[in-house]
C-alpha positions in Angstrom: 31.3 -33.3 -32.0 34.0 -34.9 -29.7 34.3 -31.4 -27.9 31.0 -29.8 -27.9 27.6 -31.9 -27.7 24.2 -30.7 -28.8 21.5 -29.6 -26.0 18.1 -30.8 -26.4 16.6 -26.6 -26.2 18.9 -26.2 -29.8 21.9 -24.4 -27.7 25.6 -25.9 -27.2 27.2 -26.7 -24.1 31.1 -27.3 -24.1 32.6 -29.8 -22.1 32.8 -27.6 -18.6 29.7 -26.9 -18.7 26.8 -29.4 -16.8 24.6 -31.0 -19.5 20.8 -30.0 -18.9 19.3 -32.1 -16.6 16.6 -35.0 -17.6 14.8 -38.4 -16.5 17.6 -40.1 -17.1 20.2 -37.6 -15.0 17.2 -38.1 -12.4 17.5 -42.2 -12.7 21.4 -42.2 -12.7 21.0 -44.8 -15.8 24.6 -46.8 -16.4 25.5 -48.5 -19.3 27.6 -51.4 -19.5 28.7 -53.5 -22.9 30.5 -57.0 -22.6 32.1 -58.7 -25.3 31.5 -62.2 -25.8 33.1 -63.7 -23.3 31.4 -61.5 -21.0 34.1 -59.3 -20.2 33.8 -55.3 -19.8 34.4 -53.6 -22.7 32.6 -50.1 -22.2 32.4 -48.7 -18.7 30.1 -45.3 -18.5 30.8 -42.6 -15.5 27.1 -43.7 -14.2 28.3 -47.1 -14.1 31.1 -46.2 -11.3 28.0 -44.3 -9.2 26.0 -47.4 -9.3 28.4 -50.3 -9.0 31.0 -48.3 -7.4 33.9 -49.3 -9.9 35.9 -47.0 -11.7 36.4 -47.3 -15.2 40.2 -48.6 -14.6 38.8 -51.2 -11.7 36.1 -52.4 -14.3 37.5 -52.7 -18.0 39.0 -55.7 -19.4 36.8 -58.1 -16.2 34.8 -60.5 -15.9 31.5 -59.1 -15.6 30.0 -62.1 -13.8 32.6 -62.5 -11.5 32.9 -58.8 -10.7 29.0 -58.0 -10.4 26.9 -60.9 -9.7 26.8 -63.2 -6.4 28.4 -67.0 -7.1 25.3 -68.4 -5.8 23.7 -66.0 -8.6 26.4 -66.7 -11.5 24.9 -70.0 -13.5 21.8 -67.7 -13.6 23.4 -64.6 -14.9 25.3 -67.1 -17.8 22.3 -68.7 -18.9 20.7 -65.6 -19.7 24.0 -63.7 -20.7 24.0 -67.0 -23.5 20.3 -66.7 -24.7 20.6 -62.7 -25.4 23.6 -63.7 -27.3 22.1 -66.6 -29.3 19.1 -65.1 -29.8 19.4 -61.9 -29.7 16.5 -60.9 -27.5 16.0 -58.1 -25.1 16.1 -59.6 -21.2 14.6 -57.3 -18.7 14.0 -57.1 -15.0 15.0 -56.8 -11.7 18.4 -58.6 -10.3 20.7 -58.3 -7.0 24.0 -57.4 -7.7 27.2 -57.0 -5.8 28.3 -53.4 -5.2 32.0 -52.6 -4.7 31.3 -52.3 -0.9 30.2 -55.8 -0.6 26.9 -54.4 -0.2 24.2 -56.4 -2.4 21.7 -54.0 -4.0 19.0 -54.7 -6.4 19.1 -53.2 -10.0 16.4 -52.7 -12.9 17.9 -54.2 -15.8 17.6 -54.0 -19.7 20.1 -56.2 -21.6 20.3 -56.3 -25.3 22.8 -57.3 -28.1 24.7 -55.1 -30.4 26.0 -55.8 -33.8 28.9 -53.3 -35.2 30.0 -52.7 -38.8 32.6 -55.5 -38.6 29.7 -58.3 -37.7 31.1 -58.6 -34.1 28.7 -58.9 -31.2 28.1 -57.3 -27.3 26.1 -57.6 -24.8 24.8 -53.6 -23.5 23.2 -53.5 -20.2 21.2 -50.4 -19.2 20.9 -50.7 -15.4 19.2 -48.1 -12.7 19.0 -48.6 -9.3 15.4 -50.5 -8.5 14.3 -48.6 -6.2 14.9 -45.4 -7.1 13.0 -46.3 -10.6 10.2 -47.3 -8.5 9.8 -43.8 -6.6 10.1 -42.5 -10.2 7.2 -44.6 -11.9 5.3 -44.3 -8.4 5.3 -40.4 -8.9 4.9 -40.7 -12.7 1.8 -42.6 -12.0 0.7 -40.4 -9.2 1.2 -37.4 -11.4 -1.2 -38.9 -14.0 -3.3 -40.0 -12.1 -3.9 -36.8 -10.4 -4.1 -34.7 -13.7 -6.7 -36.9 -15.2 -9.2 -37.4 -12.3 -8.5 -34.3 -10.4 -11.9 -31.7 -10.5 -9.8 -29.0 -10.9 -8.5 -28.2 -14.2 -4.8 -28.6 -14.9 -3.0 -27.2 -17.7 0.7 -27.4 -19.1 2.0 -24.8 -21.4 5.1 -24.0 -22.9 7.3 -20.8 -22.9 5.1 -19.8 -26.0 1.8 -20.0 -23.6 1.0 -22.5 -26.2 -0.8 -25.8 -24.5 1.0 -28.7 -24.6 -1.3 -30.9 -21.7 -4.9 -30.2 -20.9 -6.5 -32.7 -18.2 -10.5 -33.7 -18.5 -11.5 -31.4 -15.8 -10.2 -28.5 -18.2 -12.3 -29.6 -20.7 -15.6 -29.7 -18.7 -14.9 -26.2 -17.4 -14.0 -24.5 -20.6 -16.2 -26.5 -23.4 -13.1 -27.4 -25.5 -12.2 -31.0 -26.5 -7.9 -31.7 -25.3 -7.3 -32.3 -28.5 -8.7 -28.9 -29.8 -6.0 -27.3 -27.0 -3.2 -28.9 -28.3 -1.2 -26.1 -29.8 -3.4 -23.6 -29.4 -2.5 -20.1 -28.1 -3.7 -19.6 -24.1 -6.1 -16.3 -25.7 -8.2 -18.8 -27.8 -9.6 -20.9 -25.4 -9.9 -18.4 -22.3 -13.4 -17.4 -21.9 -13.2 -14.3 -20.2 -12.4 -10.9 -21.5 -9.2 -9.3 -20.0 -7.3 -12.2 -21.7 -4.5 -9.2 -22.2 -4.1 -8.9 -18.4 -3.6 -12.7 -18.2 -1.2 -13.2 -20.6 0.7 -10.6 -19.5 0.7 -11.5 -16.1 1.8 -14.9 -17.1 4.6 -13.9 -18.9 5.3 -11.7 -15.6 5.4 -15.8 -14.1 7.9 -17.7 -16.8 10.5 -14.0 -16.1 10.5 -14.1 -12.8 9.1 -17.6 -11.2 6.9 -15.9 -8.9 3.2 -17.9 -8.8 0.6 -16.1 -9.6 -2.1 -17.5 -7.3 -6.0 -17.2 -7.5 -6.9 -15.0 -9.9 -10.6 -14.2 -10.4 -12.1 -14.1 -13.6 -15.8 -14.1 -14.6 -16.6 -15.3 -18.2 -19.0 -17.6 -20.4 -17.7 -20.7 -22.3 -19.1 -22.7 -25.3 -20.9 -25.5 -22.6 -22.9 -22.8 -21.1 -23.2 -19.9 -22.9 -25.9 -18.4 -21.6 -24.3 -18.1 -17.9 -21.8 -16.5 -16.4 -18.9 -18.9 -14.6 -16.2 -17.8 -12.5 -12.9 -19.5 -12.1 -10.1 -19.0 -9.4 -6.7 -19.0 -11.8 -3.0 -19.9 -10.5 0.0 -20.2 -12.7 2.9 -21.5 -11.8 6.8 -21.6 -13.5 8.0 -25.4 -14.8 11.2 -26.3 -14.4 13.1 -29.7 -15.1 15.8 -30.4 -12.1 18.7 -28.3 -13.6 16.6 -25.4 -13.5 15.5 -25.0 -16.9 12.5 -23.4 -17.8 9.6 -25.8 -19.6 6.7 -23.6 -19.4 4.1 -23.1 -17.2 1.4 -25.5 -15.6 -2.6 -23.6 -14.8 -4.7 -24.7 -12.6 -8.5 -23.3 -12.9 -10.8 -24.4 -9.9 -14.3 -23.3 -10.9 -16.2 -21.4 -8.2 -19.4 -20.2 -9.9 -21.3 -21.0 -7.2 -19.3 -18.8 -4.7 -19.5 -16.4 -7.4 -23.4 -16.8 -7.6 -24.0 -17.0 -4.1 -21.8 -13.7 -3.3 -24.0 -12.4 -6.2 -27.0 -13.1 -4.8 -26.2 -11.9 -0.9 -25.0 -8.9 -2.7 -28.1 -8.4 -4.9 -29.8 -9.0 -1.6 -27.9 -6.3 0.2 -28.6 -3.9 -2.7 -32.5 -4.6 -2.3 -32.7 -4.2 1.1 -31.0 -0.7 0.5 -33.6 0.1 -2.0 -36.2 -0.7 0.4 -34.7 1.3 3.1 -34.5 4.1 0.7 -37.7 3.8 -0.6 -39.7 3.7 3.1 -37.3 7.3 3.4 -38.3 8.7 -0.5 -41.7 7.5 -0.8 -44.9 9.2 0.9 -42.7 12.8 2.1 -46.4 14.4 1.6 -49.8 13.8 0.9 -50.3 14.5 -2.7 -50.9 11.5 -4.5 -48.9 13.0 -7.6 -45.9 13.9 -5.7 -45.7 10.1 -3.8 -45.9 8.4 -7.7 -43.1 10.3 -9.3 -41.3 9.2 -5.5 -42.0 5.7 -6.1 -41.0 5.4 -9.7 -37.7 7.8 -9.0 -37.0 5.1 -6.6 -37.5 2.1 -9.1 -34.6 3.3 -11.5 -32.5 2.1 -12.3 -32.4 -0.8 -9.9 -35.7 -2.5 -10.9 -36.0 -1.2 -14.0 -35.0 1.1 -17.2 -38.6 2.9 -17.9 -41.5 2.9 -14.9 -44.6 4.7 -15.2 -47.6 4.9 -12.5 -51.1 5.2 -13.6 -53.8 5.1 -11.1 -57.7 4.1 -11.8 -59.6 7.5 -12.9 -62.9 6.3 -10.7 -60.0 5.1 -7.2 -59.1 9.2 -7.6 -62.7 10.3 -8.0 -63.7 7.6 -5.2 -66.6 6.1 -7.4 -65.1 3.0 -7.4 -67.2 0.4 -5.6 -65.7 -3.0 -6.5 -63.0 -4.8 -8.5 -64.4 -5.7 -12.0 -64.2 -8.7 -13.9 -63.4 -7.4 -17.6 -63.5 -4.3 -19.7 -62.1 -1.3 -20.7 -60.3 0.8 -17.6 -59.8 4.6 -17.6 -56.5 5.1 -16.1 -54.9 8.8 -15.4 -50.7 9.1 -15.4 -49.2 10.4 -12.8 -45.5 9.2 -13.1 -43.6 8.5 -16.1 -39.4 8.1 -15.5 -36.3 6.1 -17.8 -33.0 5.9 -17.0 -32.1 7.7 -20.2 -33.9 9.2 -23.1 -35.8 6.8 -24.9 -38.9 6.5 -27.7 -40.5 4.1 -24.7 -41.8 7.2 -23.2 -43.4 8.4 -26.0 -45.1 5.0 -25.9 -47.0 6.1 -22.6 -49.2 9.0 -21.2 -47.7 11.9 -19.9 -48.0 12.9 -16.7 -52.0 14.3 -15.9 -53.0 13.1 -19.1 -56.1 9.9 -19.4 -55.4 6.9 -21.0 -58.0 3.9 -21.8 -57.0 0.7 -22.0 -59.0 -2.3 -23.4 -59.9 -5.2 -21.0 -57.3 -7.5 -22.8 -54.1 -5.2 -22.2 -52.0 -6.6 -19.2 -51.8 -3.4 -17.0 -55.6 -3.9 -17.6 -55.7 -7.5 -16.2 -53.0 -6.6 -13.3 -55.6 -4.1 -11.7 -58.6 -6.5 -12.2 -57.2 -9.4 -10.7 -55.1 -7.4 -7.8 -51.9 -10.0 -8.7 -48.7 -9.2 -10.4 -48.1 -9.2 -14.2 -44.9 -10.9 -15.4 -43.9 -11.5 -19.4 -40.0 -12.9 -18.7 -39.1 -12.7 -22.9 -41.4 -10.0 -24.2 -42.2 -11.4 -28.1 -43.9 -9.0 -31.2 -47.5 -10.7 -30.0 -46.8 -9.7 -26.0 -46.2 -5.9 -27.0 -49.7 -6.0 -28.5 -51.0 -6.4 -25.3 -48.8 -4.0 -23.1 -48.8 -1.3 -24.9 -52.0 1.0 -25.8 -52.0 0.6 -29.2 -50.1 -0.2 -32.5 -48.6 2.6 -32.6 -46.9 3.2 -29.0 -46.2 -1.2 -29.8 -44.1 -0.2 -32.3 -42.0 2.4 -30.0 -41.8 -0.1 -27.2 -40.3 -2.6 -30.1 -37.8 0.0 -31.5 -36.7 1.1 -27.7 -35.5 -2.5 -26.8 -38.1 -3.6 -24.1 -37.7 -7.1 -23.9 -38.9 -8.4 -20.6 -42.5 -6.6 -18.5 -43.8 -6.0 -15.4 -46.9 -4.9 -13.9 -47.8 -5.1 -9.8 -51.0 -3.7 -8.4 -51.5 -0.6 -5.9 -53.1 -1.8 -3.3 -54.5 -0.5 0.1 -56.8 -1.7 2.4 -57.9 -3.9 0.4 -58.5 -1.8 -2.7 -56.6 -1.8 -6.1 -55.7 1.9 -6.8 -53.8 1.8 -10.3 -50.9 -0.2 -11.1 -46.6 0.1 -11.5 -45.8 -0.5 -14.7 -41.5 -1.7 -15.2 -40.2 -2.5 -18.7 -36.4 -3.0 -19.3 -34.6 -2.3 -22.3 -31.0 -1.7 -21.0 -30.6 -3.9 -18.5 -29.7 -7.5 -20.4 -31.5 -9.7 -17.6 -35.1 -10.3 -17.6 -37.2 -10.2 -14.6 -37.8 -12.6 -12.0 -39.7 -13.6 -9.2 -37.2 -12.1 -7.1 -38.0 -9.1 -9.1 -41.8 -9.3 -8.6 -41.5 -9.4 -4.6 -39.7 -6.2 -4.8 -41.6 -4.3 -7.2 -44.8 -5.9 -4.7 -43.0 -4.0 -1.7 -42.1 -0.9 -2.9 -46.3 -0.8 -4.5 -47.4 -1.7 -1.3 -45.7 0.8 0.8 -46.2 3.7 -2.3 -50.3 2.2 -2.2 -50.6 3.1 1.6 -49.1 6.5 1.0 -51.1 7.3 -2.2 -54.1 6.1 -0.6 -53.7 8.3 2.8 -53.1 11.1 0.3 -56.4 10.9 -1.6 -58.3 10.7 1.4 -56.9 13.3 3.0 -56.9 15.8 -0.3 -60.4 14.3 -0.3 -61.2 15.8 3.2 -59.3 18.8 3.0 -60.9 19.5 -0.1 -64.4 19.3 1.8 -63.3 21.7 4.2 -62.0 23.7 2.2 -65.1 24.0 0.0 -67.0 24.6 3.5 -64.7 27.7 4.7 -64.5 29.0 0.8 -68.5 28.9 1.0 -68.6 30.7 4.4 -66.4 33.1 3.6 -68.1 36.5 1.4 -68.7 36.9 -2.5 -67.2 39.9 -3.9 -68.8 42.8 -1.3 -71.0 45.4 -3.2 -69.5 49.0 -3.5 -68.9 50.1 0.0 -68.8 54.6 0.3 -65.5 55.5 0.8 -63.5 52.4 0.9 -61.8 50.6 -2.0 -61.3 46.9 -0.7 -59.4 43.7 -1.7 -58.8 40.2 0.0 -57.6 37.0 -0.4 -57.9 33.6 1.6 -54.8 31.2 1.3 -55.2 27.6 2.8 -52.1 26.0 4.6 -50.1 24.6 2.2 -48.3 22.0 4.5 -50.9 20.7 7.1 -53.0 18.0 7.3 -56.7 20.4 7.2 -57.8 23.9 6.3 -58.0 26.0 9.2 -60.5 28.7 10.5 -59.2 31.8 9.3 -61.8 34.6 8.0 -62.4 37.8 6.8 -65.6 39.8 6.3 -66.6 43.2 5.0 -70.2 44.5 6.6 -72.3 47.7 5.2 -73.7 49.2 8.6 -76.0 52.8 8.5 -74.8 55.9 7.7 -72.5 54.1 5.0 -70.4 52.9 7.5 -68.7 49.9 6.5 -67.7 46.7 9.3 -64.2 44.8 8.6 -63.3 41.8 10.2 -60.4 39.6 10.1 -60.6 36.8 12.3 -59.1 33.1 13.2 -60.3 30.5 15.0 -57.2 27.9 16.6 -58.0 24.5 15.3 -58.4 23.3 12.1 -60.2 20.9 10.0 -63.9 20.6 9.2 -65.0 21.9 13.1 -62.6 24.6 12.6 -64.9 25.9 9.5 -68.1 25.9 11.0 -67.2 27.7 13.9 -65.8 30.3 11.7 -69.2 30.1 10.0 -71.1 30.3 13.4 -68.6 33.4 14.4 -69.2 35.1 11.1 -72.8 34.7 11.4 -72.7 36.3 15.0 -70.5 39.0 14.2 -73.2 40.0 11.2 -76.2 39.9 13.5 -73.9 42.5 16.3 -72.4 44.8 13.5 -76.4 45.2 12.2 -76.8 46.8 16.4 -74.5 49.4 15.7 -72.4 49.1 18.4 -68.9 50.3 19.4 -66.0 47.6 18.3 -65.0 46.5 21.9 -69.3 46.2 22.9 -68.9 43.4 19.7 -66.1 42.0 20.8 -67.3 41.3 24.3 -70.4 40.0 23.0 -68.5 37.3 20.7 -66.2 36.3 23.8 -69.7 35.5 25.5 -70.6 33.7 22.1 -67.3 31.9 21.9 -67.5 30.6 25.6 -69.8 27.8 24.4 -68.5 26.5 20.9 -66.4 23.3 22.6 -63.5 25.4 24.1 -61.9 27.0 21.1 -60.3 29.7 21.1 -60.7 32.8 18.5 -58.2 35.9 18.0 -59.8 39.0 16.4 -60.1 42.2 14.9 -63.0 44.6 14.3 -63.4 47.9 13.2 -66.3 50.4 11.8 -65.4 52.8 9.1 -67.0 56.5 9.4 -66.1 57.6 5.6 -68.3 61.0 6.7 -65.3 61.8 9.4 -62.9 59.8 7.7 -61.8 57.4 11.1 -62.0 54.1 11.9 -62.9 52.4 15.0 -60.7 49.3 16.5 -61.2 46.7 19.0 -58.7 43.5 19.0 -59.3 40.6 20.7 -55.5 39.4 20.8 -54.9 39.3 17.1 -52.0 40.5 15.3 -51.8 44.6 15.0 -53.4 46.2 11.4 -50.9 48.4 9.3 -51.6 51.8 8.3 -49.8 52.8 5.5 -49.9 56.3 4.4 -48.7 58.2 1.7 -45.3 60.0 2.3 -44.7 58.4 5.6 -43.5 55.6 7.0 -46.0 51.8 7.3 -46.6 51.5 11.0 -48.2 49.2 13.1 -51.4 50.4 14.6 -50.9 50.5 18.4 -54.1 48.7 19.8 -54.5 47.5 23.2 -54.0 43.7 22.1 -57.0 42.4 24.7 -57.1 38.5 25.3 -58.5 36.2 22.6 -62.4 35.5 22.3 -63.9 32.6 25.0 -61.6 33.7 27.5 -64.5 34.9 29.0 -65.4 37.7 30.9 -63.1 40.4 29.4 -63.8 43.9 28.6 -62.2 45.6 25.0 -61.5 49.0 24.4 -62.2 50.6 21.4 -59.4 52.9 19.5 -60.2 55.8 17.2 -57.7 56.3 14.4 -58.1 59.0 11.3 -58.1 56.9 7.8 -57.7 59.7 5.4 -58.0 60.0 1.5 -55.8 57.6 -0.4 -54.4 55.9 3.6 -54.2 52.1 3.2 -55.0 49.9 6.1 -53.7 45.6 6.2 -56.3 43.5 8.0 -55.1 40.0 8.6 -53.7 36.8 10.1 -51.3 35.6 12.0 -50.2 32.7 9.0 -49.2 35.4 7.0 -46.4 36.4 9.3 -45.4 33.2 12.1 -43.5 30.7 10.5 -41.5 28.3 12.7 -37.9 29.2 12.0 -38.3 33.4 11.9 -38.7 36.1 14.6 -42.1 37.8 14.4 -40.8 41.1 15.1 -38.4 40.6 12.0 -41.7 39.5 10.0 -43.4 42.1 10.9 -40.6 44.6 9.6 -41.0 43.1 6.3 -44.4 43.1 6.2 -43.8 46.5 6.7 -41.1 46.9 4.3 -43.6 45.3 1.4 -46.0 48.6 1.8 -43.6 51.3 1.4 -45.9 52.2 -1.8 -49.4 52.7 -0.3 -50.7 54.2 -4.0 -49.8 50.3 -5.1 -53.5 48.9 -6.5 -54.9 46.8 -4.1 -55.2 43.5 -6.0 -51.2 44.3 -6.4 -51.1 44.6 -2.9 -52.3 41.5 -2.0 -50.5 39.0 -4.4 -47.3 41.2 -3.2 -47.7 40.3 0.5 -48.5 36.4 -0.6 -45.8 36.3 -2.7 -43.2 37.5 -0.5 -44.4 36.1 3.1 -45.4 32.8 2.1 -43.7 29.5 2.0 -44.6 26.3 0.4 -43.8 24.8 3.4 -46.1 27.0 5.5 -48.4 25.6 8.3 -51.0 27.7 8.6 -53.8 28.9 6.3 -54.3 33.2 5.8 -56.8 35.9 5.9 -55.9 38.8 4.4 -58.3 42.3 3.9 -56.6 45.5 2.5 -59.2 48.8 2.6 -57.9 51.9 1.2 -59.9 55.5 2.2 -61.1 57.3 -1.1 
């Protein structure tokens, strides 16, 4: 091995080539051996850099002469004699004389050999003091950093095997140093796309580019119940010849960055829901419509299945005060899941009455007006959410592990409750959960309750205009008649539309279509008052314009309203009719063969105007001609021309023989909107 020497990474390096760098390249350590006499036997190259003597300058002298001070020489013997003797190690720090006359002080370690012929030298291993301080000052700094820095530090080799792990690494990752020793990177690292870090860290020991904070989310074996995150860097090792060691990792752990930015962002996403909810819930007043709102809006955010169940008696408005215990009759009216599951099957559908005892918690929500919360739902809990056994077992077998129940409220009164379980969502809830769910049943409350009153009021009108309005007319001579009343199906009230058929003498027959503007309770008894009026007039036997003019006077005193109207008299002996309008819309005469048409009336200003005369019109209404009384909602709507309205009402009677119960649903069913404003009268007479 003269001409080749053996490298310390198991390769071979000839004599050109630079040996691999190490500590002791990095200390420039010399070595010097002296024979007994203390003259220089063995002279090494690193000997010439630190003394400044070449090998020919320094073999065969006196060392002591050569090297040390005279004032330092008796020293430098006395010790040179006791390694000898003795054969001890010396060590420490001495000035010596460089080559430049310079003196410089050296780190020395002095020790005597022995070869295979008994003869005996003196080898000195000297490095330049100073420079040997730097180095043990960085060694120590180095440690002392690894070991009491808070972020974790890690060495490992090309294998991404670890060969260093500093306390801080084990706080952060649960794992004893000892237990990383020669370990693989993947089975300590705690997060799952280990395969993306090892590869990237390969990507670091090719090409010696860092790879610098890298977030990771994971749990470890000291909490692992929690999510941590970590900030990774990895960085290429190399010694000073440039030869690669491995790679050092540094892990800083910023959970509670993490957590934080979690929690502004769970904040933001609440705040959204919110928004979205004031938008979603309460778009009408039905109280069914605003609970399937409110629990569309709580999934998936808040929770996997919600259901909304209101108190039987808060619908019914015979609830008088919030009881203590017992039984509560509660009626569904919402029942959503993220995705099919047997939970639902657990609750009522939709419409349907449930009773629950007075020891179930949606039970105890509603009689105490607070929030229910079971965080870790066990066997005994689901007794006393679900109705019974039964639907306890479905809740079990669907996964629902953590409850929730908040109370409707609204001014002051408890309504029903909203009922949240989870089953996919891993987290249970929390307060955090329980304010929200509390918002979103407050604002949902207030819209649910406006709704019942005002389907409670609407509902009272419209039992007042239905009861004003006629019964099924008895046979009238000549006529066959149907008619329908339709209340608005978008505004707040019923309005004041009306229809009446009245036998006169002779068998003539009175028809009246009529609306008063307004709506609402007053609305329907002015109708009532008008149809009353118009009965006592027709029973005169006056011409259609003398009644008119008579319920203008009439109309003058009922509060300023104003009253569009139609009235005609039926002769079935001379087969005409008789028509007055007080600005309502035109009738349609539809008669077999021909085209519908409009009636041309003079159109007259609406009753309480005041003062206005109405001319009466004479048209023939023979055998089998159908004539369309009725009003204005039937026709208007808010986004369509009347006149192209009117040409499909038009359009709907171009078969006059049609049945007139046919007739009627036909017109309904192709006028109307769900979304229409305004309520309808509607009186079809055909001529026999």
């Amino acid at each position: 091995m003269t001409a080749e020497s053996f490298r310390a990474d198991g390769g071979w390096s000839g004599p050109g080539e630079p040996r691999p760098a190490s500590l002791l390249d990095v200390l420039s350590v010399a070595a010097v051996v002296l024979d007994t006499s203390g003259h220089i036997v063995f002279w090494s190259p690193q000997a010439e850099d630190l003394f400044g003597y070449s090998a020919q300058e320094a073999l065969g002298e006196f060392a002591g002469r050569l090297l040390v001070h005279p004032e330092h020489l008796q020293t430098v013997l006395g010790l040179f004699a006791e390694v000898m003797e003795s054969g001890r190690s010396w060590a420490g720090a001495f000035p010596i004389r460089h080559k430049d006359g310079s003196t410089r002080l050296m780190e020395f370690r002095n020790m005597r050999l022995l070869d295979h012929a008994g003869d005996v030298y003196a080898l000195g291993i000297a490095a330049d003091h100073e420079r040997l301080h730097r180095v043990e000052t960085d060694v120590a700094l180095c440690e002392r950093l690894i070991h009491q820095s808070p972020i974790g530090l890690a060495l490992l080799g090309p294998d991404l095997r670890y060969l260093l792990v500093n306390p801080a690494l084990e706080r952060i990752d649960g794992i004893p140093a000892a237990e990383h020793i020669g370990r693989h990177l993947r089975d300590t690292l705690p997060f799952p796309d280990v395969d993306t870090v090892e590869s990237a860290l390969h990507q670091v020991l090719a090409t010696g580019a860092p790879l610098l904070d890298q977030y990771a989310v994971g749990r470890t074996p000291a909490d692992p119940d929690n999510d941590h995150a970590w900030s990774l860097s990895f960085y290429r090792l190399e010694d000073p010849g440039g030869r690669v060691l491995g790679a050092a990792a540094s892990v800083v752990d910023v959970t509670e960055r993490h957590r934080a930015a979690a929690e502004a962002d769970r904040a933001r996403r609440r705040l959204a829901l919110i928004a979205d909810a004031s938008a979603r819930v309460g778009t009408t007043l039905e109280v069914e419509q605003t609970a399937r709102e409110l629990a569309e809006a709580a999934i998936p955010e808040l929770a996997d299945v919600v259901a909304v169940d209101v108190l039987d008696s808060a619908l019914a408005f015979r609830r008088t005060g919030r009881p203590e215990s017992g039984p509560e009759l509660f009626r569904a009216l919402a029942l959503k899941a993220t995705q099919p599951t047997v939970a639902l099957r657990a609750a009522e559908a939709p419409g349907d009455l449930a009773a629950y005892d007075g020891d179930r918690l949606v039970t105890l929500c509603v009689h105490t007006g607070r929030p229910v919360l079971v965080r870790h739902v066990a066997e005994h809990d689901l007794r006393r959410i679900a109705r019974d056994p039964e639907a306890g077992s479905l809740l079990a077998h669907a996964g629902v592990h953590s409850y929730l129940a908040v109370p409707l409220i609204a001014r002051g009164e408890v309504l029903g409750a909203l009922d949240l379980k989870r089953t996919c969502n891993p987290l249970p809830f929390d307060q955090d959960d329980v304010v929200l769910a509390c918002e979103l049943a407050g604002r949902a409350a207030v819209a649910m309750d406006n709704a019942r009153w005002y389907q409670s009021v609407r509902n009272t009108a419209l039992t007042l205009q239905r009861s004003l309005l006629p019964d099924h007319p008895p046979y009238h001579p000549g006529l066959e008649i149907a008619y329908r009343y339709q209340p608005a199906q978008a505004t707040s009230e019923v309005g004041g539309d009306w229809y009446d058929v009245i036998p006169l003498a002779d068998d003539k027959t009175a028809l009246v279509v009529g609306d008063v503007m307004g709506n609402g309770i007053d609305a329907a008894a002015t109708m009532g008052r008008l149809r009353t009026a118009t009965c006592a007039y027709a029973d005169l036997d006056l011409v259609p314009g003398t009644v008119l003019e008579h319920l203008d006077h009439v109309t003058c005193g009922l509060e300023h309203y104003i009253v569009t109207c139609v009235y005609a008299t039926y002769d079935p002996r001379r087969g005409q009719c008789h028509l007055a309008n007080a600005g309502h819309m035109p009738p349609v005469l539809a008669r077999q063969g021909k085209e519908p048409m409009l009636l041309d009336l003079p159109s007259g200003a609406p009753l309480g105007v005041g003062g206005v005369r109405f001319e009466t019109t004479t048209v023939d209404l023979l055998p089998g001609d159908l004539m369309i009384l009725y009003t204005d909602g039937l026709v208007e709507t808010r986004h369509h021309d009347i006149d192209d309205r009117l040409n499909v009402l038009l359009a709907l009677l171009d078969t006059p023989d049609r049945p007139l119960e046919e007739t009627c649903d036909l017109l309904l069913h192709g006028l109307r909107h769900p979304d229409d404003h305004d309520d309808v009268a509607l009186l079809a007479v055909r001529a026999r």
